[in-house]
LOTI-872333 format. One record per residue (C-alpha): x, y, z. Coordinates in steps of 0.25 Angstrom, whole numbers, plus 5000, padded with zeros to 4 digits. Example, Ala and Ser with C-alpha at 12.3 -4.5 7.8 and 13.67 -1.06 7.14 Angstrom:
2
{{5049; 4982; 5031}}
{{5055; 4996; 5029}}
end
This chain:
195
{{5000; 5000; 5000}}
{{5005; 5014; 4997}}
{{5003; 5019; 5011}}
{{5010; 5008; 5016}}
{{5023; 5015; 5019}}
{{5015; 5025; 5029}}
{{5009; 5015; 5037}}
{{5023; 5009; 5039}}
{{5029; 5023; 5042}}
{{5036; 5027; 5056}}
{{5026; 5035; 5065}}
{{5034; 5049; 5061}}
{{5035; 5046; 5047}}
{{5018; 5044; 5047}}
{{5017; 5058; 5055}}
{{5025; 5064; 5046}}
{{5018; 5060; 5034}}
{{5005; 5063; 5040}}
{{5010; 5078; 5044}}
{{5014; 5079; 5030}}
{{5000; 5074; 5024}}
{{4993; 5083; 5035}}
{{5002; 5095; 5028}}
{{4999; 5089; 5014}}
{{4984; 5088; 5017}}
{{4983; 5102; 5026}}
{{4992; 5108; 5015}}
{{4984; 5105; 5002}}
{{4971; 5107; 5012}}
{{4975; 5120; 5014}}
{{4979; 5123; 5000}}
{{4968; 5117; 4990}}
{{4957; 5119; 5001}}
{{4959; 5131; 5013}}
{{4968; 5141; 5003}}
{{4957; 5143; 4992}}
{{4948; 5143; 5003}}
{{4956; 5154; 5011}}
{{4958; 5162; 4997}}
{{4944; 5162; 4997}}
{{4941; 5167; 5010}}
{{4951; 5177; 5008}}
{{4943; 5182; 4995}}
{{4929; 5182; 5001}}
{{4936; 5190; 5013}}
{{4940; 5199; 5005}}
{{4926; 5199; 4999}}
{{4920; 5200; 5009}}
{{4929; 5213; 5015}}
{{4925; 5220; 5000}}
{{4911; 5218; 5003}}
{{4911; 5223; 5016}}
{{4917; 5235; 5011}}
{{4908; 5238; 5001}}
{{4897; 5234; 5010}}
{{4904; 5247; 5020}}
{{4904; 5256; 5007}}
{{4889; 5253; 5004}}
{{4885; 5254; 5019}}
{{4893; 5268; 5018}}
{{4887; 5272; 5006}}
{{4871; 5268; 5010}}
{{4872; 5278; 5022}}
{{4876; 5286; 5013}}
{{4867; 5284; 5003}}
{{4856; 5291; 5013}}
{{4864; 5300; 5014}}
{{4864; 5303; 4999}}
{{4851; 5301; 4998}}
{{4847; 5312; 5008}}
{{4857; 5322; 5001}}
{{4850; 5318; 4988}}
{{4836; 5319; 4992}}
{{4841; 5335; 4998}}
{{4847; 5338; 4987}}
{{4833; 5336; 4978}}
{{4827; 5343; 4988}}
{{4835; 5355; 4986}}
{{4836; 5353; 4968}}
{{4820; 5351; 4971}}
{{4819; 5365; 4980}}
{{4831; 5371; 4969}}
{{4822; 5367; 4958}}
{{4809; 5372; 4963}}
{{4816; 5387; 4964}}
{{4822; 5386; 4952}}
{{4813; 5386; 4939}}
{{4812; 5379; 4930}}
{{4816; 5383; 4914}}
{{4802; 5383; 4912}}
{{4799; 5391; 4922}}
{{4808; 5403; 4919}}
{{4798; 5411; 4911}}
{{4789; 5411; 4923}}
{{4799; 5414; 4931}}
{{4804; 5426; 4923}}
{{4788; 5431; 4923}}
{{4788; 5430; 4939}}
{{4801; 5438; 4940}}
{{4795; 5448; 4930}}
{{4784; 5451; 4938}}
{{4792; 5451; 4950}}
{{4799; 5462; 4945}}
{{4786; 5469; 4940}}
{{4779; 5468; 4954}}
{{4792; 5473; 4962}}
{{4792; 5484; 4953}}
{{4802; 5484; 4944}}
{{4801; 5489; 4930}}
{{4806; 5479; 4921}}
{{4814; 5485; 4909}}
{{4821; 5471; 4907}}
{{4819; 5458; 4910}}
{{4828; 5448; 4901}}
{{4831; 5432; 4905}}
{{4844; 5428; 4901}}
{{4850; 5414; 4896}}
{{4852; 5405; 4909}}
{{4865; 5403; 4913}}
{{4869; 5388; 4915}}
{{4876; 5381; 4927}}
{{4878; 5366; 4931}}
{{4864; 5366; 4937}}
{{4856; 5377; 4936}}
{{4854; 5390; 4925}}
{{4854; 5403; 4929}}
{{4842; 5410; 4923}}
{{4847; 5426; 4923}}
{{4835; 5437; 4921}}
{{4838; 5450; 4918}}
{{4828; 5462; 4924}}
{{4830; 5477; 4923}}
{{4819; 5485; 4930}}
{{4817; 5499; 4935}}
{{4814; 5499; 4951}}
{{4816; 5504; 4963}}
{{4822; 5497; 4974}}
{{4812; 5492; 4982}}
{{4806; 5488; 4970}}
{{4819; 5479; 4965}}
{{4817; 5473; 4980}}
{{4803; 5469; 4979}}
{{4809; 5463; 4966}}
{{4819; 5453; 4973}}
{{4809; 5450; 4984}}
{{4800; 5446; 4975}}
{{4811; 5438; 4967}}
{{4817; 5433; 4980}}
{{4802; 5426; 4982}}
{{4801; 5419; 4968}}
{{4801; 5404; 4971}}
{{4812; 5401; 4961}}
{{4825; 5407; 4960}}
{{4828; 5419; 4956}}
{{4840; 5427; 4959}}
{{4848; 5441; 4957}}
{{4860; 5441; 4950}}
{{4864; 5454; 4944}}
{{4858; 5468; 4947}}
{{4860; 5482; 4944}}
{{4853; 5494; 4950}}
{{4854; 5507; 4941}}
{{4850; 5523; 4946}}
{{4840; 5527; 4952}}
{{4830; 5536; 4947}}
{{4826; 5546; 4958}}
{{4811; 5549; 4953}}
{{4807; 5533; 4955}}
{{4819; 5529; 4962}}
{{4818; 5516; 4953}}
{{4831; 5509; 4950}}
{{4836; 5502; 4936}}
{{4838; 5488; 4941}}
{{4843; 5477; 4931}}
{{4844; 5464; 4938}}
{{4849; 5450; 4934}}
{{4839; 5438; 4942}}
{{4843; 5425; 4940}}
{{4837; 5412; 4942}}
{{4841; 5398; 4940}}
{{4838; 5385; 4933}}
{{4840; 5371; 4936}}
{{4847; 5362; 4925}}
{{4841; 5352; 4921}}
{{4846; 5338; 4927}}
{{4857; 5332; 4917}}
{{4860; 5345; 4910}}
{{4875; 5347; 4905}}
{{4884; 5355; 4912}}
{{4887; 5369; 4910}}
{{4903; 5371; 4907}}
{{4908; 5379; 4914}}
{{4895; 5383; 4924}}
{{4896; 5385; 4940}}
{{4888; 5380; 4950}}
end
């Protein structure tokens, strides 16, 4: 029999050969069995620590998320309130009508009152109107309280008051309101316009 010679071994000889086949067998178990499965424990650990980072990162990004969300829903609010005192294109010749009779029911004798081309920024137009009109000055004050109570915006830019005439103390007052325009969501930039 081939195993013969091992059953007829000195005790030592048979402990050493069965330390060397313990070696043999826990060496080749370890290599063809627990290796491949260690490697694969090393890659699920690392895995798993990439998942738990991305978990951290989307728990940090859901709170805030809320966050966002409230900033969002303020900042409608506010383009909402902005788009309710700012008219529409639209609504401009309205608007020009209502400041004309402002300007008549302050007072003020209108010699001129010219629109001119809207001046475009990133995201709004500026609407210029230009008014010359005899007045006195209580009459021009009347005039900007009553501008100052319309419901959309409208503003003074330039103005120039020229002599008095001392018979009607009435002054010459050429003025430059302005009002504004919302763009339109999506409209092209304008080079080169401030914000």
């Amino acid at each position: 029999m081939a195993f013969e010679f091992i059953t007829r071994a000195p005790r030592p000889q048979k402990i050493a050969l069965g330390v060397m086949l313990l070696v043999v067998v826990g060496g080749g178990g370890y290599y063809f069995l627990l290796n491949p499965q260690m490697a694969e424990v090393d890659r699920l650990r690392k895995e798993t620590s990439e998942l738990d980072a991305k978990v951290l990162q989307g728990r940090v990004e859901s709170r805030n998320l809320a966050r966002f969300e409230a900033m969002t829903k303020e900042l409608e609010r506010r383009l909402l309130a902005a788009r309710e005192r700012l008219p529409a294109e639209k609504e401009i010749p309205g608007l020009y009508r209502q400041i004309s009779d402002l300007a008549t029911r302050a007072g003020l004798a209108v010699s001129l009152f010219q629109p001119r081309a809207q001046q475009l920024k990133d995201y709004y137009a500026e609407v210029p109107i230009v008014l010359t009109a005899q007045a006195g000055y209580h009459q021009l004050g009347a005039f900007f309280e009553k501008l100052a109570r319309l419901p959309r915006i409208v503003t003074l830019g330039d103005f120039k008051l020229q002599g008095v005439s001392p018979p009607t103390g009435n002054m010459l007052a050429e003025l430059t309101l302005v009002t504004y325009l919302l763009r339109p969501e999506g409209a092209p930039p304008v080079p080169g316009a401030k914000r």
